[in-house]
N, C-alpha and C positions, 0 to 999 in steps of 0.2 A: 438316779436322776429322775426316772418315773415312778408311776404309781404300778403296783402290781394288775391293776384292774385296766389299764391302757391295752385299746386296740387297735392293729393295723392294715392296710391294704398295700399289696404291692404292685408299682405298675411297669411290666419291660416293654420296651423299644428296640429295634435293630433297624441300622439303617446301613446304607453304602460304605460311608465312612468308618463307621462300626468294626465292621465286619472286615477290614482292609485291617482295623488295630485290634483285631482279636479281642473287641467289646463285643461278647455273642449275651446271646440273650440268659444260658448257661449260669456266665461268669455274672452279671449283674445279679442274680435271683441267688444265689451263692453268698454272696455280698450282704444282700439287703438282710436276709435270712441270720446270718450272722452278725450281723447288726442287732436285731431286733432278740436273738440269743443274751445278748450282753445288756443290753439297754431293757432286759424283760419286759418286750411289749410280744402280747400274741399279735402273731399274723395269721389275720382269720381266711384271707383270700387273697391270690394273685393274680393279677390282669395281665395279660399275656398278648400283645397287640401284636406278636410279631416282627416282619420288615414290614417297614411303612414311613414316608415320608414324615418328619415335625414338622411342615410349611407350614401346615392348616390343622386344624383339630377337628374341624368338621366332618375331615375326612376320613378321622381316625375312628370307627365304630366303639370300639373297647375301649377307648379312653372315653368316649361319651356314653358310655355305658357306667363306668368306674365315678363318673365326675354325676351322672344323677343318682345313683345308689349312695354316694357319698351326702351325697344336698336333701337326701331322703332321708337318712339314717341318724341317728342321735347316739347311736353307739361307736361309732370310728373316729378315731382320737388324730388317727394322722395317715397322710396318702405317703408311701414313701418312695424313693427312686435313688435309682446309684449316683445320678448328677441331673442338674437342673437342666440340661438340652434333654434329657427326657423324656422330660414334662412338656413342654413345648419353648421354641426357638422364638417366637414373634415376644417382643418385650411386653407390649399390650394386653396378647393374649394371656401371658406369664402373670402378670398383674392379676387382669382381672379375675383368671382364674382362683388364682390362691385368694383371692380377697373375698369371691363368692363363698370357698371353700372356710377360709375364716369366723365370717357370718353363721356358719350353719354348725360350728364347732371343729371341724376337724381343722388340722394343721398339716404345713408342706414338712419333710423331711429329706433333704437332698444328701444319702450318706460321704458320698468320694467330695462333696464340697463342705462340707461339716456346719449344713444348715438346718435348723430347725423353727420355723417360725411363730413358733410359741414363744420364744424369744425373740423383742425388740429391736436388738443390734443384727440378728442374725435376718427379721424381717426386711430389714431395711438395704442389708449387703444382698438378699437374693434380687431386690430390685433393680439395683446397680448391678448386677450381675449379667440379669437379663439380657441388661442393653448388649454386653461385650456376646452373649451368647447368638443373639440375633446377627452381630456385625459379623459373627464366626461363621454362619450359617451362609450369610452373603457374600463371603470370601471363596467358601469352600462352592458356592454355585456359578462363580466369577470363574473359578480354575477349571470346573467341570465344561465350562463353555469355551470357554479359552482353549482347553484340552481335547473339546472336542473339533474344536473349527482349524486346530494344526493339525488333528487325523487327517482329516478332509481334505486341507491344502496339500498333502500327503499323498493322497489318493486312496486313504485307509478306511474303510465303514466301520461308522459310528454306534455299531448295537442293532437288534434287530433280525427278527426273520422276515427273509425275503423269499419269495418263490421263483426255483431256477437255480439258487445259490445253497448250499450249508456255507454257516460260520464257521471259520478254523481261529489258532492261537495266529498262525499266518495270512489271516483274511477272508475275505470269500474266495469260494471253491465252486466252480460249477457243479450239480447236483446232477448227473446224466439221467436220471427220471422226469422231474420238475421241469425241467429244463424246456422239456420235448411240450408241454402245456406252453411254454413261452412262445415257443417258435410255433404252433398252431395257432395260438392266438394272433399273433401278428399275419400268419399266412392267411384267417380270414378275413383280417381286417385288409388288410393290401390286395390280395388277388382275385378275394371275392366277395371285398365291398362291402362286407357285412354290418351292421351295426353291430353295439353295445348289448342290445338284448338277444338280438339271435345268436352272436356267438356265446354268449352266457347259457342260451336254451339250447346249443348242441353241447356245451361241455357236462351239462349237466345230462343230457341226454346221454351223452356214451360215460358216465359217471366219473368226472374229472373231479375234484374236491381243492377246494383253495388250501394253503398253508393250515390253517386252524382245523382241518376237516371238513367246513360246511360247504355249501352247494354256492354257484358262483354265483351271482347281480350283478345290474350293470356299474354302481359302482367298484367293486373288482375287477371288472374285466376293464375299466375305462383306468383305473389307478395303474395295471399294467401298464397298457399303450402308452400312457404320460411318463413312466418312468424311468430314466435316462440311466441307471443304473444296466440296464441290460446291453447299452451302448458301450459299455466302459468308462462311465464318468460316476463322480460322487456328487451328491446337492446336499448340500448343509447352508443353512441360511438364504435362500433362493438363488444360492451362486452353483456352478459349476465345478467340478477339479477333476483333472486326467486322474482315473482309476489306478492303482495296481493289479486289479481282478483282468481275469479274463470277459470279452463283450460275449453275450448270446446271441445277441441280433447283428447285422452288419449294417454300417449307416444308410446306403441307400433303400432298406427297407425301414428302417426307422424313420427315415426324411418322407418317404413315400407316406407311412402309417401316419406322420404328423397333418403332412397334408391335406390327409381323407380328412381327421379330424376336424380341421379348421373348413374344409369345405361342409362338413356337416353342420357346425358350430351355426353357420349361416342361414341353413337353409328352414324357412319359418314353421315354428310349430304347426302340428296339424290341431285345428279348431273344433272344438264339441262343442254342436249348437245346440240350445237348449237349456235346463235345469236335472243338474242329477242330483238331487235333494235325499235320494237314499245311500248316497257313498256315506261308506261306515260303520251302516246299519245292518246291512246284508252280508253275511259270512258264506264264504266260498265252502259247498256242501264235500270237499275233499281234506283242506289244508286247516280250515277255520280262519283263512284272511280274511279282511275285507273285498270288499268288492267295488270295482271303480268304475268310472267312464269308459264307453268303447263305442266307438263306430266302425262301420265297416267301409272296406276300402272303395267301393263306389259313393260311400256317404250315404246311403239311402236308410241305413238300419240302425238302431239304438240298442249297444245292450247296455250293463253291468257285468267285467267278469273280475276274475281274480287278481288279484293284488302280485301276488308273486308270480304267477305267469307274463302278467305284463313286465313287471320288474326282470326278465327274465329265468326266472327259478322252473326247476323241472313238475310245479302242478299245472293242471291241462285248466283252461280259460274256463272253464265250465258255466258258459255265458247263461244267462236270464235275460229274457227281452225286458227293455227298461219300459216300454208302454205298460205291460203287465202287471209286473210287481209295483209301480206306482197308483195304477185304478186298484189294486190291490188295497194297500197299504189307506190308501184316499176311500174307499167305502167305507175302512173298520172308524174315519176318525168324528165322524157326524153322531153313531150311535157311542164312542166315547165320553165327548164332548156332552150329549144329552143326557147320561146316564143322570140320575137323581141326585147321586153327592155331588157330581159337578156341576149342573144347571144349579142349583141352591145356593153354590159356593158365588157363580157367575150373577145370580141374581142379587146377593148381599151384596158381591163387591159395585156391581152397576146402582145399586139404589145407597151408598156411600160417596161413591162416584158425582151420584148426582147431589147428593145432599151437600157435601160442601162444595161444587159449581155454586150452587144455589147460593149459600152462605156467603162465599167470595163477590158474587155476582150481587148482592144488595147489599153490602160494603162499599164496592165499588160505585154504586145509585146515590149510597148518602154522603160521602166523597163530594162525588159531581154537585150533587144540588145544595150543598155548602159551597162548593169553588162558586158554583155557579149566584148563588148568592153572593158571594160578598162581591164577584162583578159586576152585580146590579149595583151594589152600594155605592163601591167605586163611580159608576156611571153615575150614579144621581151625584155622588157630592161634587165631583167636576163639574159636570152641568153649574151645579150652583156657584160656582168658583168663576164660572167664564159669565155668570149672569151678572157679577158682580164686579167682576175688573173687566169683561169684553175683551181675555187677551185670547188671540187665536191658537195658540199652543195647549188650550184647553181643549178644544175642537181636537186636535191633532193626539191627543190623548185619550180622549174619548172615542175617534174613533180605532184607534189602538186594542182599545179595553174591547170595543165591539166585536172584533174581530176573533179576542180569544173567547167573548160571548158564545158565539158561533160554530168556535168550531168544542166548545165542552156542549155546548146543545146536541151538535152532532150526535158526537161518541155520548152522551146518555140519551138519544131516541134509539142508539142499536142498542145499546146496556138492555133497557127495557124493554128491547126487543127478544133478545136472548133472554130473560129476564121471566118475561110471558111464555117464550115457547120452554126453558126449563119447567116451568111449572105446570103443564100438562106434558112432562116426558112421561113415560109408561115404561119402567123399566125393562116388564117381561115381554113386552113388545120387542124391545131390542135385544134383548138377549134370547127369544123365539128366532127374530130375524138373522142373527149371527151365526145361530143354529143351522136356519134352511140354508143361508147362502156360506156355510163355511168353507166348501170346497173352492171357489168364486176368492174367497176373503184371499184362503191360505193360498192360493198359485199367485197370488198378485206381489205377495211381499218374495224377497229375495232370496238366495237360499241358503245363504247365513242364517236367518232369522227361520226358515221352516224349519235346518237341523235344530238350530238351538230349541224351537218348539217341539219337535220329536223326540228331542235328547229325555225331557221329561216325563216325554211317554212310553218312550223303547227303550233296550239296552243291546238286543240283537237281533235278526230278523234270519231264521235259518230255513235252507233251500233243501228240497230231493234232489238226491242225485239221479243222473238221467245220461247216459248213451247220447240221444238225442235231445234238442233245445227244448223241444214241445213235452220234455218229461220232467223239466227244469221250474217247479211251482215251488209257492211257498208253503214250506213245511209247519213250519211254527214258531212262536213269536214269545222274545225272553220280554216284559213289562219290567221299564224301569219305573212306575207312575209315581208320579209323586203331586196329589193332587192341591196340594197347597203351592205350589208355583204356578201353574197351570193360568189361576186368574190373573194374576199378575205379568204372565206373558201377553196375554191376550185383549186384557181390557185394561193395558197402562195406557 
């Protein structure tokens, strides 16, 4: 049936379903392999994607890897696969896939379906196939949810590590390690009031480690407190269900924890007044985070500290006064700004700037003094119209016509006024002037607009570390420049 010179790619899949019918990854590559035996096509490579979802393809690295080496290649005669859910499940995606792959030469081969679409009839049954494959796909995610929301109503957990708990074949099982993390967290949220970051910054402090290993934040410790599983209940779909597990927590400290919460829920953030235009920019001289907004608790001080410290994670604030590193930062940006490539760049784009103002701007002149002309004309032939019949409605039109007279006079005495002062602008006048007063320019816009100006010229701004704040300077500075944006920020 082929040619002896025919070549081929393989691509496996495993998924949930799979692997319940003993379709391992294995038994498909066994198959195709033997296939390709009989029907003498070489199989030069096979794509090995693993488990992984068919929803989406985007998702699939190895298939989108397979599917542009294929759109590349001139040599691959055919993609093949044990069956067309495979390939992918979306009938669309199915489509357009094979049709791209059509285009560039190669062909689908689904072997357990006995498609080949190099052949016509066989093109046309994998279309119509698709559809059923996709509706397969929707059934099987219909039962998976259905399947899961009777655990639930059950009191059964649905999948998942939790901390406090192992999963058994019998459910969850209290974990007497993890466990004792639960009941501390709660004891300092209830007895001593703590928030979300400080009890995150003592767990990490006496080295508690969440489920996965890493160090705690405030969202883990706040996903504890919200979660009702430690009460003995199930949530699937935002409903509740009486648990079969054992509770860790007892309700009256859970009712208590929820409380706290909602009393803090309310109570109004605290306010940084001012511009922190260098969040971002500045990397914590310990961890490499950012560095953010900080004031202190009388409000009289401004720093930037670390990112993960605030977050609650175990690096120390290793604050920078925020007065500092911005007169910092703001001295280097005047002799930037001035250097020779960039004045040059700011002079061409200001003397472009001005030259079509200018061109727009006597467009607009000879506009006016044609409208404005054919007003007069209009004026006169009326006039002569009312001289010759005496009817008053001429009058009433005329002065109609006056009036838009008056106000095009207007607007071309300013035209010509703009008009006269473009024509003595002096560009390096202004682009001198933008120079001296650029610190003046830059505080004034917002601090949207300085990051995004910055972004252009930094990429990181790295600190000494220091014991004390006063040892806390800037060390050195990563340049993102890219001086062909820079005008364009500046003199749009």
């Amino acid at each position: 049936m082929q040619n002896d010179n025919e070549i081929a790619v393989a691509y496996l899949r495993v998924s949930t379903e799979d692997q319940t019918l003993n379709f391992s990854l294995e038994y498909q590559e066994e198959h195709i392999r033997s296939y390709c035996k009989v029907n003498n096509i070489e199989l030069k490579k096979v794509y090995n994607e693993g488990y992984g979802s068919g929803t989406s393809v985007e998702d699939r690295e190895v298939f989108c890897t397979m599917m542009a080496d294929c759109l590349q290649s001139k040599e691959i005669d055919y993609v093949i696969v044990l069956a067309d859910h495979r390939f992918a499940r979306n009938h669309a995606d199915s489509v357009n896939l094979v049709d791209r792959l059509i285009k560039s030469g190669t062909h689908l081969i689904c072997v357990a379906d006995r498609i080949n679409t190099s052949n016509r009839s066989d093109y046309d049954y994998f279309k119509n196939k698709s559809i059923y494959s996709e509706r397969h796909r929707e059934e099987i995610l219909f039962n998976c949810i259905y399947g899961m929301r009777q655990r639930a109503k059950n009191g059964l957990h649905n999948g998942g590590r939790i901390t406090g708990y192992v999963t058994t074949s019998e459910g969850l099982k209290i974990d007497p390690d993890s466990s004792k993390i639960i009941k501390l967290i709660f004891d300092k949220c209830v007895n001593d009031q703590w928030g979300f970051r400080k009890i995150a910054q003592y767990l990490n402090k006496h080295h508690y480690k969440t489920i996965n290993g890493n160090e705690f934040d405030i969202n883990a410790v706040k996903t504890i407190l919200t979660n009702p599983t430690y009460i003995g209940y199930i949530r699937f779909e935002e409903q509740l269900h009486i648990g079969t597990h054992e509770s860790i927590i007892d309700k009256e400290t859970w009712d208590k924890a929820q409380q706290m919460l909602k009393i803090r829920s309310y109570l109004p953030e605290k306010v940084h007044h001012g511009s922190y235009f260098l969040t971002g920019f500045l990397k914590c001289p310990k961890c490499n985070a950012s560095m953010v907004h900080h004031v202190s608790s009388c409000g009289k001080y401004r720093y930037y500290k670390c990112l993960n410290n605030k977050n609650g994670k175990s690096c120390k604030a290793n604050s920078i006064k925020k007065a500092y590193a911005e007169e910092y930062i703001l001295s280097l940006l005047p002799s930037i700004i001035g250097s020779p490539k960039i004045y040059n760049l700011l002079q061409e784009k200001m003397k472009n700037r001005i030259s079509n103002d200018y061109q727009e701007i006597s467009k607009t002149l000879n506009r006016l003094h044609k409208d404005i002309s054919i007003i007069d004309n209009k004026i006169n032939k009326t006039y002569e119209l009312y001289y010759k019949t005496n009817n008053n409605s001429h009058l009433i039109q005329i002065e109609r016509l006056r009036t838009q007279h008056e106000a095009l006079s207007e607007r071309l005495n300013y035209t010509e006024e703009r008009y006269n002062s473009l024509k003595h602008t002096d560009s390096v006048k202004i682009v001198d002037n933008f120079i001296s007063n650029f610190e003046s320019i830059f505080l004034a816009i917002d601090d949207i607009d300085k990051r995004r100006f910055l972004k252009t010229l930094f990429q990181e701004i790295h600190i000494n570390s220091g014991d004390r704040i006063s040892m806390r300077t800037i060390k050195s500075i990563i340049y993102n420049l890219d001086i062909n944006e820079i005008p364009k920020l500046i003199t749009a």
